[in-house]
C-alpha positions as CSV (number, residue, x, y, z in Angstrom):
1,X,-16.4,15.4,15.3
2,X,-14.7,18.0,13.0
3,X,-18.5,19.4,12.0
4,X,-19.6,20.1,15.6
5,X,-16.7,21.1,17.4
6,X,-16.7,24.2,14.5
7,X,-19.7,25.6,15.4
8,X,-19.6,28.4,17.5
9,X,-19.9,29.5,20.8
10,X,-23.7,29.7,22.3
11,X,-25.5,30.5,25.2
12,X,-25.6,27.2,26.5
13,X,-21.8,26.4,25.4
14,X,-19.8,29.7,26.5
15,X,-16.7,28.0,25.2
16,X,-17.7,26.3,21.7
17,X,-18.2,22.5,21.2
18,X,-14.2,22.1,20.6
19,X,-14.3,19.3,23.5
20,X,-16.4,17.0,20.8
21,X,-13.6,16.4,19.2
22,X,-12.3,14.6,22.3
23,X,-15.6,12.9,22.8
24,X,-15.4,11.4,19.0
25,X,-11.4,10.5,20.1
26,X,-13.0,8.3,22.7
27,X,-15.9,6.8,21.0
28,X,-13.3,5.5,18.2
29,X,-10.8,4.0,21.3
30,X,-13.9,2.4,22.5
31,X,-14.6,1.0,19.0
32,X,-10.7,0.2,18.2
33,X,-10.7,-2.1,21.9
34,X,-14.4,-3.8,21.0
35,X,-12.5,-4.7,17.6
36,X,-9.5,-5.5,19.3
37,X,-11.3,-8.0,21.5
38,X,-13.4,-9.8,18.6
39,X,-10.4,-10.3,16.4
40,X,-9.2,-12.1,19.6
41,X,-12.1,-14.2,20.2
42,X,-12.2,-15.5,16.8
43,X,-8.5,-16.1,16.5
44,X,-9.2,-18.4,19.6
45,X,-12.1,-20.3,17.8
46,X,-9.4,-20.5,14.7
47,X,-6.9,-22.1,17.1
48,X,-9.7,-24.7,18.9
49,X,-11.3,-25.5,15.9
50,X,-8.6,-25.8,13.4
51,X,-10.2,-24.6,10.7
52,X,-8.1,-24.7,7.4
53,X,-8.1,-22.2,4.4
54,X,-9.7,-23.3,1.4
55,X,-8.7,-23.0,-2.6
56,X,-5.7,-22.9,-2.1
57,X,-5.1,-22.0,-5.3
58,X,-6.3,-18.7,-5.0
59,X,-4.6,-17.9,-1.7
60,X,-1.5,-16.4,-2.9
61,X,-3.6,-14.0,-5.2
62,X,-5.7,-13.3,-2.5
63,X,-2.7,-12.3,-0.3
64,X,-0.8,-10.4,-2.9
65,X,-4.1,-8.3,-3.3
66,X,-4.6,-7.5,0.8
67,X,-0.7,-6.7,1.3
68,X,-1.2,-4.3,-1.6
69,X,-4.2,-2.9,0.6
70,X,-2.0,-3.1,3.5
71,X,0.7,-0.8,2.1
72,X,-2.2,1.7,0.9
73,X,-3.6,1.9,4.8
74,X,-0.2,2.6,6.0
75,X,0.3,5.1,4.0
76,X,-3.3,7.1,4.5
77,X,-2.2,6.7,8.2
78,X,0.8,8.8,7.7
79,X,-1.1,10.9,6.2
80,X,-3.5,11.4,8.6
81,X,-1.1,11.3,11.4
82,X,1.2,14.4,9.8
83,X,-1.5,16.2,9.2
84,X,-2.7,15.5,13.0
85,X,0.8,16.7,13.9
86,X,0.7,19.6,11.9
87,X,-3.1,21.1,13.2
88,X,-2.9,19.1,16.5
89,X,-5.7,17.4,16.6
90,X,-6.2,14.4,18.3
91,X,-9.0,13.0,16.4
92,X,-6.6,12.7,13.4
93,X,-4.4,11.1,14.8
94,X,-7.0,8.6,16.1
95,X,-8.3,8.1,12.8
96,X,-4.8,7.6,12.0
97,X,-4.1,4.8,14.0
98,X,-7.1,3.4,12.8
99,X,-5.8,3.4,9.7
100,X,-2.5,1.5,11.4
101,X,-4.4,-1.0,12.8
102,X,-6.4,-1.2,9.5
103,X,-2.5,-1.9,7.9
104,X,-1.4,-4.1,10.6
105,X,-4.8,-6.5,10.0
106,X,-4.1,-6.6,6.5
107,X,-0.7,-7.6,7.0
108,X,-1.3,-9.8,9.3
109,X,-4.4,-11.5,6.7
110,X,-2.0,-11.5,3.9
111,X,1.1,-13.4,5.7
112,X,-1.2,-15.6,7.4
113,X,-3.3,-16.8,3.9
114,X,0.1,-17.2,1.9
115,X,1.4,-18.8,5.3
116,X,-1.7,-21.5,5.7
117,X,-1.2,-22.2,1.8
118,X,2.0,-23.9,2.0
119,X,0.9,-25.5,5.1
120,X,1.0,-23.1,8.4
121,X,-3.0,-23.3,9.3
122,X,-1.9,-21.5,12.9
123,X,-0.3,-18.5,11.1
124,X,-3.8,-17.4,10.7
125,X,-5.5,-17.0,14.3
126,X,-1.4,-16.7,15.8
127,X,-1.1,-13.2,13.6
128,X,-5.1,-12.1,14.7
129,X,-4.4,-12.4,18.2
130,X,-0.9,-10.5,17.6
131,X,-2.8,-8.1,16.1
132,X,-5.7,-7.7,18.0
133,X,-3.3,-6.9,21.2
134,X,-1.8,-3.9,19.2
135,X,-4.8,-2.5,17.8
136,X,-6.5,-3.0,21.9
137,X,-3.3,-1.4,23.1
138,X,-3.6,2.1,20.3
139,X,-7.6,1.9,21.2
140,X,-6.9,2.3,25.7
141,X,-4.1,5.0,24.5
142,X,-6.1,6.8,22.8
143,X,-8.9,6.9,25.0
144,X,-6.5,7.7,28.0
145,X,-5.0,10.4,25.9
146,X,-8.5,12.1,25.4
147,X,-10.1,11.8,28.4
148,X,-6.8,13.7,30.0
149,X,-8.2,16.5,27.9
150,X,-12.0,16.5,28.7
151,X,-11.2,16.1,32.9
152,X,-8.6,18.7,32.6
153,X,-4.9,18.1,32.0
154,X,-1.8,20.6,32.8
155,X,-0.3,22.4,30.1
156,X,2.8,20.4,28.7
157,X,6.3,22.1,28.6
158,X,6.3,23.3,25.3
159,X,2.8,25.5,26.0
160,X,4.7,26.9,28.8
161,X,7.8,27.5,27.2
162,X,5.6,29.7,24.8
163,X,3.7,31.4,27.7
164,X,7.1,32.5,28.8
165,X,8.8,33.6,25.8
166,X,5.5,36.0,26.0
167,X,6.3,37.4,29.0
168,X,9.3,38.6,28.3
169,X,8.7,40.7,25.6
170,X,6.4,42.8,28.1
171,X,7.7,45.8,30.3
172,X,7.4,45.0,33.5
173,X,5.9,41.7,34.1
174,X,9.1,40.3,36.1
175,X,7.5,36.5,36.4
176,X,4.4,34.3,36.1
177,X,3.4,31.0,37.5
178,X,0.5,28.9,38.3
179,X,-0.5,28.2,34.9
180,X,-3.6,26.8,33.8
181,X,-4.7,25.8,30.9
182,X,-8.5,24.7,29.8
183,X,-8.7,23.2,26.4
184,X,-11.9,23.2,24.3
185,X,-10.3,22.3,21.0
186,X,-10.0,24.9,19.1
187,X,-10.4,27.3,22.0
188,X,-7.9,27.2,24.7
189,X,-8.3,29.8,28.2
190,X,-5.3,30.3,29.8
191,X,-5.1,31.7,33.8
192,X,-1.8,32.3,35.3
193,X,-0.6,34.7,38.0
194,X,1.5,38.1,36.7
195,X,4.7,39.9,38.9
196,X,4.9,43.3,37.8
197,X,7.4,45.6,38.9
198,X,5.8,47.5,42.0
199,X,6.2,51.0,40.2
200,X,3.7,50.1,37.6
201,X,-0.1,51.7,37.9
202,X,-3.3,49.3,38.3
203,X,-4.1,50.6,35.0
204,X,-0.9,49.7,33.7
């Protein structure tokens, strides 16, 4: 998403390919609820068929290792979703709740095989369906969040704010509204109407 949505403006694409970094938003939402919904399905199977862990033995290694894992993902995720923050980009802070959910799986796999050891088989499937409804729920976010940009969302306060604080460092513009914005990632186009004090020339 990152690669393409650099490239620059062309013939065909006036505005750049900045959008594509909303479309790769999407495709991981998409992803993150197909995930969601499989983690489910098996967790379900778990329940029905009562299936047990076996070797025991190595259980508690086993889930000593994926919490370890578990604290690792976390952390990449606040990574990712700082520096998402900090460059706004939405396709960060996807990846970074991918990353979450990555964490929250390997929490939930790491309570649930020490669990089952010492004789709570249901921790298992409970903690993937628990799961799985978080990870679904961060996936149809996500995807709403994105495709606000791609139809064309309304510039938020804090964009208007700015707009604003503009204006009033130039001579004679007295107000502005009906803002627009269009975002293309990188590239946003912004369309308001000026006031501007009737003494002023055209060319002024």
């Amino acid at each position: 998403g990152f690669r393409i949505s650099k490239k620059p403006s062309d013939t065909l694409h006036p505005y750049g390919y900045g959008r594509v970094e909303y479309i790769a938003t999407v495709i991981i939402a998409v992803l993150l609820v197909i995930t969601g919904f499989g983690f489910i399905q098996q967790s379900i199977e778990r329940i029905l068929a009562s299936i047990r862990i076996t070797n025991n033995e190595y259980a508690l290694i086993i889930g000593g290792i994926v919490l370890v894992s578990a604290v690792v993902k976390e952390w990449m995720a606040r990574f990712s979703l700082a520096l998402g923050k900090k460059i706004n980009s939405d396709v960060l802070i996807a990846d970074a709740w991918h990353h979450r959910s990555d964490a929250l799986a390997s929490l939930g796999v790491g309570v649930s095989i020490i669990g089952s050891s010492y004789g709570f088989p249901l921790l298992d499937p409970v903690f993937g369906i628990l799961v799985s409804l978080i990870i679904i729920y961060v996936g149809v976010t996500l995807g709403k969040t994105s495709a606000h940009f791609l139809i064309g969302k309304s510039p938020d306060r804090s964009l208007i704010d700015t707009i604003q604080d503009i204006r009033g460092q130039l001579k004679g513009v007295k107000d502005i509204h009906d803002i627009s914005l269009h975002d293309y990632g990188t590239n946003k186009i912004i369309t308001l109407h000026a006031e501007v004090d009737k003494n002023l020339s055209l060319d002024e």
